[in-house]
C-alpha positions in Angstrom: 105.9 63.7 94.8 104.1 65.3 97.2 100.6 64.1 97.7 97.3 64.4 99.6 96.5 61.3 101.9 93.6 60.2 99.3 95.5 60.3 95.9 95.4 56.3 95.8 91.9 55.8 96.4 90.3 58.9 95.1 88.4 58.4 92.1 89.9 62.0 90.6 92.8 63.8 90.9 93.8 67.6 91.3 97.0 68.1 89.1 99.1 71.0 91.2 102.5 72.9 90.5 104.3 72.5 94.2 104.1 71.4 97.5 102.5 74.4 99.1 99.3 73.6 96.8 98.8 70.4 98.2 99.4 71.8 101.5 96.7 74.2 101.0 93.9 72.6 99.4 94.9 70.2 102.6 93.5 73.2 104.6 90.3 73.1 103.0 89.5 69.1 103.0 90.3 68.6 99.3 92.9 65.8 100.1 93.5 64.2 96.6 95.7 66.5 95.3 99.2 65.4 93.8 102.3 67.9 92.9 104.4 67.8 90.0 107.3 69.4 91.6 108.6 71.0 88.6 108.0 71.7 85.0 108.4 67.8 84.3 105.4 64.8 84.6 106.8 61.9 86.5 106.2 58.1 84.3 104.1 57.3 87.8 102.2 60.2 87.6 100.9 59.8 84.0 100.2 56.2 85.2 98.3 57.3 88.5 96.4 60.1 86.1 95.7 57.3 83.5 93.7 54.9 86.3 91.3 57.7 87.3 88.1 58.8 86.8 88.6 62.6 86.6 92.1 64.4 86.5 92.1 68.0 87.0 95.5 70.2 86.5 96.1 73.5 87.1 99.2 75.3 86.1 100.8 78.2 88.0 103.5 79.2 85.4 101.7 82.1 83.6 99.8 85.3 83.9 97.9 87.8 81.9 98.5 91.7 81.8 95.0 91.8 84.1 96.9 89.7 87.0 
């Protein structure tokens, strides 16, 4: 999994679709983000998730008629 350099010690956790999210939330200083890379949640990810404080996710894979 593709990760920001403060996944392990952050107290929360941003949930992203690919690699290019982490890479650009990286631009902007948010460096505890963690990819899924793919439609499946990895057994170490729901364990990482499960030992913080805040977990945020935010899916990619849908759209409304507006954009």
């Amino acid at each position: 999994m593709t990760a920001g350099p403060n996944v392990t010690e952050s107290e929360a956790i941003i949930i992203v679709e690919g690699r290019n999210d982490v890479r650009n939330l990286l631009k902007y200083d948010i460096k505890n983000a963690i990819a899924t890379m793919g439609s499946g949640i990895m057994p170490e990810l729901v364990e990482l998730a499960a030992s913080k404080k805040t977990v945020t996710a935010k899916s990619l894979g849908f759209s409304t008629p507006e954009g």
